[in-house]
N, C-alpha and C positions, 0 to 999 in steps of 0.2 A: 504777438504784435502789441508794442505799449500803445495805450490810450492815451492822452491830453485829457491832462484834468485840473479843476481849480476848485483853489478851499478860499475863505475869507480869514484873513490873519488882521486881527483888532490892530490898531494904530494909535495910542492916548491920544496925539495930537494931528493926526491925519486921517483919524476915523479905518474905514474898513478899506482893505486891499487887498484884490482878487492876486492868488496867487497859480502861477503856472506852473505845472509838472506832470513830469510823467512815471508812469511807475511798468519799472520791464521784471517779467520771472514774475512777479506776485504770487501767483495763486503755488508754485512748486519752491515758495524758498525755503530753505532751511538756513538762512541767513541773510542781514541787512545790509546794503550800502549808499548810503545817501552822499549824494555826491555836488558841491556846492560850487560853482561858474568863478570869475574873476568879473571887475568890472565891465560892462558891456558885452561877455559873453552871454550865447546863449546856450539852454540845458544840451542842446544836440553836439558841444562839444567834446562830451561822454563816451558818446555811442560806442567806440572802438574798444573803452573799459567796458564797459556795459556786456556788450559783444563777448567779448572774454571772460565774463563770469556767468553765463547762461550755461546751462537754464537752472542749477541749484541755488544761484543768489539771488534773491531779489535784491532790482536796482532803484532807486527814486534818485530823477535829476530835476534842475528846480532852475526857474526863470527867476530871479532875482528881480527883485521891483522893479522897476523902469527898465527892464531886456524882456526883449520876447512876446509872451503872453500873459505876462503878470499885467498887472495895470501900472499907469506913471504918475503916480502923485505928485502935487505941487513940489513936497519936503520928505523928511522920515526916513532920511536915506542914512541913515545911523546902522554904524555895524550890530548896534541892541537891536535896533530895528527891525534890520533884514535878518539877525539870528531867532528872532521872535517868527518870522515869515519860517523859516524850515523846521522850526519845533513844530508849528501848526500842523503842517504837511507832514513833518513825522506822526504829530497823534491822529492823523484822519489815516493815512495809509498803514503805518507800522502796527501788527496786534500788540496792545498793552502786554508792557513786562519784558516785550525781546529785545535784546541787544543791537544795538546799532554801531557800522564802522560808518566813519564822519571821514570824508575827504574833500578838501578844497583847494583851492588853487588862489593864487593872487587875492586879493580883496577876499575872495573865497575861503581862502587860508584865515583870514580874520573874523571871521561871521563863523567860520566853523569852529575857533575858540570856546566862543560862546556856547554855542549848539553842544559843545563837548563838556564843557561845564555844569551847564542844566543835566544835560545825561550822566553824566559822572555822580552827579547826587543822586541822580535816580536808581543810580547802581543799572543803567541800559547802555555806557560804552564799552562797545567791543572794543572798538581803537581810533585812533585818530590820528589823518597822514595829511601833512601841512606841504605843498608846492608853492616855489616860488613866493611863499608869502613875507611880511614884516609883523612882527607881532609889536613894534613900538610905535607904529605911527609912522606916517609918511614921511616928520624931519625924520627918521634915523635911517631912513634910506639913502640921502643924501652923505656925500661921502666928507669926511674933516674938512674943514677949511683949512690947509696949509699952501706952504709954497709951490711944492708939486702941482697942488691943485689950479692954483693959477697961472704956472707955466704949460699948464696940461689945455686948460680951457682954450687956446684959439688953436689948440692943434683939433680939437673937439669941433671947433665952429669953422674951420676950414678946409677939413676932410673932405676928398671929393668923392670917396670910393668907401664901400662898406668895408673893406678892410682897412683904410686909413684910420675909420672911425672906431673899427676894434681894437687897433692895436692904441687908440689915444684912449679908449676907454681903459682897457687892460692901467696904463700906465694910472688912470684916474685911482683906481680902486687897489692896486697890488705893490709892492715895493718894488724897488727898482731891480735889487738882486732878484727877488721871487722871478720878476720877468723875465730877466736874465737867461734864466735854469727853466723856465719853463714854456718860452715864448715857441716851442715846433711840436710842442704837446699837441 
């Protein structure tokens, strides 16, 4: 049964931050997975992963600053920030020197960049599996400004059905042929 637990992860300009996590399999892993939420998730979105690699992996999932049981600082909500917050939790839970696989989602997917960087010099990534995430920043998720796009947009704002709103999405993001050919996919 994992335990709730919390480390203090230093903040230059926020001072100290309790952070939340839990750690599943510990004590029988023969290997890591640290697993990193999206915005306003919380660690217990895991579980189903989690679940699925018991009981020879250990799992650590992690309450990202402001969700959960971490604490909610004024600021510091920087993806350096919050990849600083799972290194912590990696060096209190992981034995020195074992490899770690890094998976994140959303926002998560970004914080975990980092986290895999630090461990890649350290020669401790196993691997690293990026969901849903952007790795350029929030404009490159937004789709070109072209004409499309603005014949798209009030089919987008006056959708009245979740499929109206898919198929205006569809047309935002994909060429007209592509959709064409693949709109009963």
């Amino acid at each position: 049964m994992p335990t709730l637990r919390h480390c203090e992860s230093a903040d230059d300009l926020h001072g100290t931050v309790k952070i939340g996590y839990e750690v599943h399999n510990g004590d029988a892993a023969a290997s890591w997975v640290v697993f990193v939420a999206g915005v306003a998730a919380p660690r217990g979105m895991w579980d189903r992963q989690v679940a699925a690699l018991a009981p020879t992996t250990g799992a650590v999932t992690v309450d990202n600053r402001g969700i959960g049981d971490s604490d909610v600082p004024a600021g510091g909500y920087s993806t350096e920030a919050m990849a600083a917050d799972v290194l912590t939790v990696v060096a209190d839970v992981v034995p020195g020197g074992a490899a770690v696989h890094v998976v994140g989602h959303s926002l998560g997917a970004m914080i975990s960049c980092k986290v895999a960087g630090v461990l890649a010099a350290e020669k401790r990534l196993a691997s690293l599996t990026l969901l849903s995430g952007s790795l350029g920043g929030w404009f490159n998720m937004i789709p070109p400004i072209t004409a499309k796009l603005f014949r798209t947009l009030p089919k987008l704002a006056t959708a009245s059905t979740a499929h109206r709103r898919a198929d205006a999405d569809l047309d935002c993001h994909y060429t007209d042929a592509y959709v064409a050919e693949h709109r009963d996919d």
